[in-house]
N, C-alpha and C positions, 0 to 999 in steps of 0.2 A: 504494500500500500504506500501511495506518498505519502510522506510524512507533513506534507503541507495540509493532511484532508483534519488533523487533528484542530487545526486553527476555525477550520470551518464547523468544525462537532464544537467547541467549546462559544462559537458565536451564535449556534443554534440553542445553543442551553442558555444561556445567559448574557445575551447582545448587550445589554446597558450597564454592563459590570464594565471596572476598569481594567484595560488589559496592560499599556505599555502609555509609561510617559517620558520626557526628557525636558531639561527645562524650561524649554521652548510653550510646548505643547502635550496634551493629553488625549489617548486615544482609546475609545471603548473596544468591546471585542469586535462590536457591529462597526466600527469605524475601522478598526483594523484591516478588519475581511475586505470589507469592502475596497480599501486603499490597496492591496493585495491584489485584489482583482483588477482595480485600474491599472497595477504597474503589468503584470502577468499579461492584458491584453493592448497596454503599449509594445512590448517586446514582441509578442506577435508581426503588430503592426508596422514595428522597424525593420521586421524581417532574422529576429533572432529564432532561432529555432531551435525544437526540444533535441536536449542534450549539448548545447552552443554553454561556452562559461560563459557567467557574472558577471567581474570582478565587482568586491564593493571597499573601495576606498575610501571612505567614512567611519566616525569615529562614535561610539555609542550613540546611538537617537533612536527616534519613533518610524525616520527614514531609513536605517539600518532596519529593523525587523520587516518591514513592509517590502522593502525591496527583497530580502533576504527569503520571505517565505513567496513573495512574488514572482522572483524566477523560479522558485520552485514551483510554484501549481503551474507555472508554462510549462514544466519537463527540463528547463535550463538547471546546470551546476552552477547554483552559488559560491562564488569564493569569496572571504574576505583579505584582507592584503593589511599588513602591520602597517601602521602611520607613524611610525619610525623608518620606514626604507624610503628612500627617496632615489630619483634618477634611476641609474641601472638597475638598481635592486628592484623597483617596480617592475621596469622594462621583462626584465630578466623572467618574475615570476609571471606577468603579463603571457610571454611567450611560452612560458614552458606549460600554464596552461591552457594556452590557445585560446584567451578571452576575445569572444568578439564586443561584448560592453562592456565599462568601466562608468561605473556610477559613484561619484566623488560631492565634493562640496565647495564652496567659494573661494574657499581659502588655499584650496590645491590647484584651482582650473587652470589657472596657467600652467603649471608643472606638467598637470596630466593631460591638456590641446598638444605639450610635447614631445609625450612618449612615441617613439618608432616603433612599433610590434609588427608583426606580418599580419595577425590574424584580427587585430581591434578593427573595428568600425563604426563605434559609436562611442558617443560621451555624453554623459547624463549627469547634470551637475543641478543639484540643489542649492537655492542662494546662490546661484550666478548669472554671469550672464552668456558665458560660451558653452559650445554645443545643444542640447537637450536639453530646455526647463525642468526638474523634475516635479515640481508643484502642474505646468500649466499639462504636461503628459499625464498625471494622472486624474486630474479635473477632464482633458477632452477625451479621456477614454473611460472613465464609468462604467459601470455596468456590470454584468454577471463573467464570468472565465470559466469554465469547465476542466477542473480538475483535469492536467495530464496523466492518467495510469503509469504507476509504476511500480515494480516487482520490489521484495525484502532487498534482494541481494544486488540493486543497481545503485550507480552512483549517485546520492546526494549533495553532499556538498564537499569541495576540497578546502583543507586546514595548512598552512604552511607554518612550518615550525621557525622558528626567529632565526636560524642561521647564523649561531653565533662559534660555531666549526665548519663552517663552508659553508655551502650555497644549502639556502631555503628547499625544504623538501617538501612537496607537498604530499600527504597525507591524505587518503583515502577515507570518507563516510558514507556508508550506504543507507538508505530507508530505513533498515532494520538496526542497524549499527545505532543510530539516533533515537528508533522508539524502544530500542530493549535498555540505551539509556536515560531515557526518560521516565520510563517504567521502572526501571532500577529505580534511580532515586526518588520518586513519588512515592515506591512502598518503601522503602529505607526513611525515609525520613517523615514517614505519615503526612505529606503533604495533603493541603484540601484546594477549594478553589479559594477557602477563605484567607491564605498565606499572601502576605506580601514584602515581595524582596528587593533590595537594593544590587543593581548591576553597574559595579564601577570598574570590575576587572575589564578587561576592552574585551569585547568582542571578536577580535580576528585572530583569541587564541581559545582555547575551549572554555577556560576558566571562567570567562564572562559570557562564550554564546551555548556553552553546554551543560553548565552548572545549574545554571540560573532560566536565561533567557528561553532555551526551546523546553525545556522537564514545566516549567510554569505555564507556558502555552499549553501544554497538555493537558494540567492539570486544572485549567481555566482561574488560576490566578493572577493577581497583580503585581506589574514589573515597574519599580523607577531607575532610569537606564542613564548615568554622568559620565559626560565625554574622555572625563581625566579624573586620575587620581589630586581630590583639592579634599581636606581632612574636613576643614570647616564648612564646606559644600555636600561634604556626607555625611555629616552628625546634622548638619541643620536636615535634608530631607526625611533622612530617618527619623529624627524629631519628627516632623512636618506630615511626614507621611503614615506616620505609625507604620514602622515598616516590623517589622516579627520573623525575619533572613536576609542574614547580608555572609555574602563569601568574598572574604580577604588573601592573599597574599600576604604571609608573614612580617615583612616588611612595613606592609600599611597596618598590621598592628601593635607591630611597635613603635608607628609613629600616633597611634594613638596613646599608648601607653605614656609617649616620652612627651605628647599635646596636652592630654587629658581630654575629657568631654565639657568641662564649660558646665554652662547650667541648661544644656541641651535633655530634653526629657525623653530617655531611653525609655522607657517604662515598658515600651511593645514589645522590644527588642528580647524575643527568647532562645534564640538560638543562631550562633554565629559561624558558620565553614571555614576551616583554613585549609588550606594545599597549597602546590606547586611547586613546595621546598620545605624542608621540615621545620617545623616552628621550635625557635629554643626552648627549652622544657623550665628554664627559668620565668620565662614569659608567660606559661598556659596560666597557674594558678592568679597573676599580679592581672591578666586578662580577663577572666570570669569571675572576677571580686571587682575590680574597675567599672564591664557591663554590667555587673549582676545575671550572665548568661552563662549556658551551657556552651562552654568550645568543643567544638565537633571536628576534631584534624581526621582527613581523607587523603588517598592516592588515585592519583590519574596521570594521565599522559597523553600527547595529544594525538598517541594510536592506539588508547583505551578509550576515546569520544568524550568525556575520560574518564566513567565509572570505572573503577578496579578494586580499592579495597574503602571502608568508610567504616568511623565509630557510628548510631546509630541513636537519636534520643530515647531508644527503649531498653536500650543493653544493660544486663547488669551489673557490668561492672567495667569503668572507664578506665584505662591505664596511658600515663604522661609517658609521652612522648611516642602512643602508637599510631601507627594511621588505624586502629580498626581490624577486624576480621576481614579475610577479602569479600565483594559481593557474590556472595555463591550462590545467587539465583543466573546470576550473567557470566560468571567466571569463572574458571579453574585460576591456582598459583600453582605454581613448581617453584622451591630452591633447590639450584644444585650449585656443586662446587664446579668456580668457572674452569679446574684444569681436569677433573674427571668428568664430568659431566654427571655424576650420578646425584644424586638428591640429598640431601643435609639432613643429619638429626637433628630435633627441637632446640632451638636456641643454638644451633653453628649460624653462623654468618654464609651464606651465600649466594646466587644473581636469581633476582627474582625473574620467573617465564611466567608470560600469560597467555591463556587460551577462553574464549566463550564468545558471544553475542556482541561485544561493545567493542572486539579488537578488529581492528582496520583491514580489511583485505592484502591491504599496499600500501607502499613510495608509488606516485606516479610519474610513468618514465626513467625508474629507476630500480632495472634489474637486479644490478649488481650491489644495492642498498638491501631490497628484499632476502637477497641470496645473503646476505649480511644478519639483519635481522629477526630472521627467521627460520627455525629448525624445527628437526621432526624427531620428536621423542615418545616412544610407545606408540606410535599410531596417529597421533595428533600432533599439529602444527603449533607452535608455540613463539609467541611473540618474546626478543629480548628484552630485556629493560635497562641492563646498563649500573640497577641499583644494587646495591650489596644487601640483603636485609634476612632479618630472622624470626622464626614463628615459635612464640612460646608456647606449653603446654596448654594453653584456655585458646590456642588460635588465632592470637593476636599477634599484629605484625610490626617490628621496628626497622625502620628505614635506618643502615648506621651511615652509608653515605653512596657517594657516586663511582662507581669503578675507576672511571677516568679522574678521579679527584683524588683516591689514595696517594701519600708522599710516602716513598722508599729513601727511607736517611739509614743511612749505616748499617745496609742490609736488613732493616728492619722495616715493615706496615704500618704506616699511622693512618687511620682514618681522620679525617680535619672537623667532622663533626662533634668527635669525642674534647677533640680542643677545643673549641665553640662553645659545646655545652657549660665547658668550667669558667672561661672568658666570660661568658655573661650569669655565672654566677658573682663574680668580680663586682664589688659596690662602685658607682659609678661608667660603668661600662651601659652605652645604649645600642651598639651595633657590633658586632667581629664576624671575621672573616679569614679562614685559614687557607693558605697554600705552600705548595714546593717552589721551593727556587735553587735554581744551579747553582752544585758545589762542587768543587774542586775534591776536598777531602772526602764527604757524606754522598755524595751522587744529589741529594737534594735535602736542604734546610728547609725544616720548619718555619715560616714565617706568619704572624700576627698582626692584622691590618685591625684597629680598633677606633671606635668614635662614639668618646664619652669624654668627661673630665678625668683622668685618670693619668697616669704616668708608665712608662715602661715596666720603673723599680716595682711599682703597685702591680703590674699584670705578671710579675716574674715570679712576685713574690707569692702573687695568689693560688700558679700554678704550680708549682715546687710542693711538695708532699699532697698534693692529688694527683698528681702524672706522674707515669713513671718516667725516669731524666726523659729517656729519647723521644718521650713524647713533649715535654718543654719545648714552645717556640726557641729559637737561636737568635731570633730578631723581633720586636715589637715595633710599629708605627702606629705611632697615634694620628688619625687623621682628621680632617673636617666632614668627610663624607664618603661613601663607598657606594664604587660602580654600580647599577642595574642594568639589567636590560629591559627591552621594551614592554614588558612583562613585572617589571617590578623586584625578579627575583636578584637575588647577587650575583655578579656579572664577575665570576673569579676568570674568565680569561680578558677580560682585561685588567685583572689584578697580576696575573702569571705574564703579561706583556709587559709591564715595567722593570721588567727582571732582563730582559729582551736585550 
C-alpha cells in the first residue's frame, strides 16, 4: 500500500483536528490532504511522472510535509536533501538521484536556478520568485488526486546520510519499511491521535521525518515542525502548544540542561526521545528532574527508517545509559565478535547486525557499499551497524561506542565513550568529546576536547583512579565549543582533522 493512503484515512476520521504546523502557518488534516492533493496533481501537470524523484530542499515546514506526502500519492520518490550541502554536494546528490524536481524556498533560489544536473527540470520555490510559485501551483490545481498504487516492497522515499566519510549515500525506504515503522513506534510508545509533538530535529534525516513526522501522520496526531535548532523557540512552543513529545539529539539537551527552561510551563510535556548518539548517562537523571519527564533513549539508523531498539513508557524496568530492548515486533539483533563472526555471550561487547521490517533494502547505486554492509548469516540477510554494543541478561542493550571510533594506544582498546562518561561526571564540564590522535611512541593518544569552566589539572585529576592509566586522556583542551554536524550530533572527524 502507499504509505501516503494513511494521511488520507487519518483526514477521513478527523478532518478538523490539527495535523502539522510551523511558525508561519497551521494546517488541519482536511487542509493537509487537501494541499497534498494540489501539489501531487501539479507534478502530474508538469509532467513528473510516477516513480520521477523529488528532491525537497526545505527546511522543516507545513510545505515540507505536503510536498513530501504529495509526490508520494503521484507514485514520485521523495527525497529530502541536508540544508547544510551547498553547490556540488547538492549537484552531486541531485544527480545520483536523478531528481527531475527540486522544491526549495527563497532563501536558496538563487543557489538552486544554479544547479547543473542532467536529469532536473523543474524548480518549485516557495516565497520566491524564480521558477514554480509553490503557493500559486497548489491554489490553480485543487482538487481531488487518486492515490498512485503501490506495492510493501517499492521504493518510497530516499534518505541520504550526511556524508561526513565520503560522499552522501542515499538510503533506500520502501512503503513497508515506513509503515512497519510507524506501526513500531505507535504500539511502543502507546501513541493516540491525542499526542502532540515537537519536530525540531530536520527533516532530511530520519530523526525529524521518521520519528516524529510520518509515525504521527499515522496515528492522526498533532505535529509542530521548527526550521532550526533555537532553544528559546522550542520551550516557548512547547509551552504554547502543550506539546506531551518532543525527540532530541543529545546535544540539544544538554543545551537545555546548560539554558534551563525559564519560566516556560512544561507541564504537558510527558515524555521526551533521545537518539542518534548516546546520551551521557551523567545527563539522563539532571534531565528528567529538570523536565519533570520520563527520558526515553532509543537506537536507529538511517537504514533502520530508524526503529531498531527503544526503552518503552510501559517497561518495567529503565536502565541508564541503554537504548532499550531491541523492537522485536520489526526486528531481529545479532552481536557477534567482529573477527569470528560468531555471536557474543551476554554482556561481551560486540557489532550489532540487524534484520526485520524497518531495514533498508539498499545504498542506491551503490553495489559495492551493499556488498559492504550487508551479510548473510544463518539464512538471513543482516544489516551492519558499525556499533560495538552488548545485551545484558533482562535484554537490554548498551551502545559502548562506534567501531571506527575505538583508539588503539599502546597496543591497547579504548572505547572514547567510556572517557566521556567520567569527563562529564567532572563538576563543571558541559560538553566532551574523545579521540585518537597520531603518535609516534603509542600508535595513537588519547585526546580530550572539553567545554565547560574547568581546567586541564581539574579533568586529569578527575580521571586518575577511575580509568585505568591507559585509558587517561594524554592531552586535555578546553574549548569554547565542539564541532556538529548537520545533525546536531559530535562531528569527531572534524575533531581527528586538527591532528591532520
Amino acid at each position: 500500500m502507499n504509505f501516503a493512503n494513511y494521511l488520507d484515512m487519518s483526514a477521513a476520521e478527523s478532518p478538523d483536528d490539527l495535523a502539522v504546523t510551523d511558525p508561519q502557518r497551521d494546517l488541519t488534516y482536511r487542509e493537509l490532504a487537501g494541499e497534498t492533493d494540489a501539489f501531487a496533481n501539479a507534478l502530474a501537470d508538469l509532467g513528473v511522472a510516477p516513480g520521477d524523484r523529488v528532491a525537497l530542499y526545505l527546511p522543516n515546514s507545513t510545505a515540507f510535509v505536503a510536498a513530501y506526502f504529495g509526490a508520494m500519492k503521484h507514485g514520485a520518490i521523495p527525497f529530502p536533501i541536508n540544508m547544510r550541502f551547498e553547490g556540488s554536494e547538492v549537484e552531486y546528490v541531485l544527480d545520483d538521484a536523478g531528481a527531475s524536481a527540486l522544491v526549495t524556498v527563497g532563501q536558496f533560489e538563487d543557489a538552486a536556478a544554479s544547479f547543473e544536473t542532467d536529469a532536473l527540470e523543474h524548480l518549485i520555490v516557495a516565497g520566491g520568485e524564480r521558477g514554480h510559485a509553490y503557493g500559486s501551483l497548489v491554489a490553480e490545481h485543487a482538487g481531488p488526486h487518486e492515490t498512485h498504487p503501490r506495492r510493501n516492497d517499492e521504493l518510497a522515499e530516499l534518505v541520504y546520510t550526511s556524508g561526513t566519510t565520503g560522499r552522501p549515500k542515499g538510503v533506500k525506504h520502501t512503503h513497508g519499511n515506513l509503515s512497519a515503522n510507524a506501526d513500531g513506534l505507535i504500539a511502543a510508545m502507546d501513541w493516540t491521535s491525542d499526542e502532540v509533538a515537537l519536530t525540531v530535529c530536520p527533516c532530511f534525516h530520519v530523526s525529524g521525518l521518521n520519528v516524529t513526522t510520518t509515525p504521527f501522520i499515522v496515528a492522526g496526531a498533532e505535529n509542530h515542525l521548527l526550521p532550526q535548532w533555537d532553544i528559546d523557540l522550542a520551550l516557548s512552543t512547547m509551552a504554547e502548544r502543550d506539546v506531551t513529545y518532543a525527540f532530541f539529539i543529545p546535544t540539544m539537551l544538554v543545551d537545555v540542561l546548560n539554558e534551563g527552561i525559564g519560566d516556560h510551563d512544561l507541564s504537558s510535556l510527558s515524555t521526551v526521545g533521545v537518539g542518534g548518539s548516546p546520551m551521557p548517562r551523567e545527563r539522563i537523571d539532571a534531565a528528567e528532574e529538570l523536565l519533570d519527564i520520563r527520558l526515553l533513549e532509543g537506537y536507529g539508523m538511517t537504514e533502520t527508517t530508524p526503529l531498531a531498539a527503544i526503552n518503552t513508557p510501559d517497561q518495567d524496568v529503565y536502565k541508564a545509559g541503554s537504548i532499550g530492548p531491541p523492537a522485536r515486533e520489526v526486528v531481529d539483533v545479532r552481536i557477534e565478535d567482529p573477527e569470528t563472526k560468531e555471536p557474543v555471550d551476554t554482556d561481551q561487547k560486540g557489532e550489532m547486525l540487524w534484520h526485520g521490517d524497518t531495514i533498508t533494502p539498499g545504498y542506491l547505486n551503490l553495489p559495492e557499499k551493499n556488498d559492504e554492509a550487508f551479510v548473510e548469516r544463518e539464512g538471513k540477510r543482516w544489516l551492519r551497524s558499525g556499533d560495538v554494543a552488548r545485551m545484558d541478561a533482562d535484554g537490554h542493550l548498551f551502545v559502548e561506542d562506534r567501531i571506527d571510533d575505538m583508539i588503539i594506544t599502546g597496543g591497547e582498546n579504548v572505547y572514547p565513550r567510556e572517557v566521556e562518561e567520567v569527563l562529564y561526571g567532572i563538576d563543571g564540564v558541559a560538553e566532551a568529546a574523545v579521540v585518537g590522535a597520531p603518535d609516534d611512541r603509542l600508535g595513537e593518544r588519547i585526546v580530550a576536547f572539553v567545554v565547560g569552566d574547568v581546567t586541564a589539572e581539574d579533568l586529569e585529576a578527575g580521571c586518575r583512579g577511575t580509568l585505568t592509566d591507559y585509558k587517561v586522556p594524554r592531552e586535555f583542551r578546553v574549548v569554547d565549543a565542539l564541532p556538529k554536524t548537520s545533525t546536531r550530533k559530535m562531528d569527531k572527524v572534524a575533531l581527528r582533522e586538527r591532528f591532520d
